[in-house]
C-alpha positions in Angstrom: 0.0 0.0 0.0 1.2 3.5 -0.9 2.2 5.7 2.0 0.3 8.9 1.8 2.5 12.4 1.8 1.8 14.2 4.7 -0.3 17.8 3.3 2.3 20.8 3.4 1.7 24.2 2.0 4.1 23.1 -0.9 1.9 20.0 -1.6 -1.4 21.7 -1.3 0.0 25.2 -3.4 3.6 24.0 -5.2 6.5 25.2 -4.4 6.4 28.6 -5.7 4.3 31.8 -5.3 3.5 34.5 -7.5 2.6 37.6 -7.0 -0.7 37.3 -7.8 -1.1 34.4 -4.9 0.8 36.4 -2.4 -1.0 39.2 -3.3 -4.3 37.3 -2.5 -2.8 35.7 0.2 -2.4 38.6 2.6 -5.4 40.5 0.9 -3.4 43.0 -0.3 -2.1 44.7 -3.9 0.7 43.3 -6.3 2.0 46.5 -5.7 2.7 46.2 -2.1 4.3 42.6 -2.7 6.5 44.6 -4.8 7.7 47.0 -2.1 7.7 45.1 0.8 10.3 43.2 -1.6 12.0 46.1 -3.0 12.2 47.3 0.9 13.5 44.2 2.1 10.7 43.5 4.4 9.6 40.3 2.7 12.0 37.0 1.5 13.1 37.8 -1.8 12.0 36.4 -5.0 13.6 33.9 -7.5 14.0 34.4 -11.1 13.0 30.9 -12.5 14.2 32.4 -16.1 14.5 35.9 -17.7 10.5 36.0 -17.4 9.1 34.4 -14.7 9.8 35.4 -10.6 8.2 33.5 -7.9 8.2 33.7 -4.5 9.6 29.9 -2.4 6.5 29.6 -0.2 9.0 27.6 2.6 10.4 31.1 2.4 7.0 33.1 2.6 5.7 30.5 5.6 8.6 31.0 7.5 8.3 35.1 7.4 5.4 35.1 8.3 6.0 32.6 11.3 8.6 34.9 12.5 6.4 37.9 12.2 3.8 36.4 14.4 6.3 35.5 16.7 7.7 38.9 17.0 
C-alpha cells in the first residue's frame, strides 16, 4: 500500500508563489508585494528564467512565522 505524503503548504499550493497568490494571500495589492520586496521587508523572489519570478513559499511561511512570533 502507498504511504500517503503528509499535506504541506508546498503539496497543497507547489513550491512557488507568485505575486498574484501572495497578493491574494495577505489581501493586499501586487504592488505592495513589490515593495515590501524592494524594501527588504519580505524574503526575496527567485528568477525561474528571464521571465518568470516567484516567490519559495517555505520562504514566505517562515516570514510570516517569525512575524507572528515577534
Amino acid at each position: 500500500m502507498a504511504q500517503r505524503i503528509k499535506a504541506t503548504p508546498e503539496t497543497e499550493r507547489g513550491a512557488y508563489a507568485s505575486v498574484a497568490d501572495l497578493a491574494a494571500h495577505f489581501s493586499v495589492s501586487v504592488d505592495t508585494i513589490w515593495r515590501w520586496a524592494r524594501v527588504g521587508d519580505f524574503p526575496a523572489p527567485v528568477k525561474l528564467s528571464p521571465q518568470l519570478t516567484r516567490w519559495r513559499w517555505a520562504d514566505v511561511t517562515a516570514w510570516e512565522a517569525a512575524r507572528a512570533a515577534a
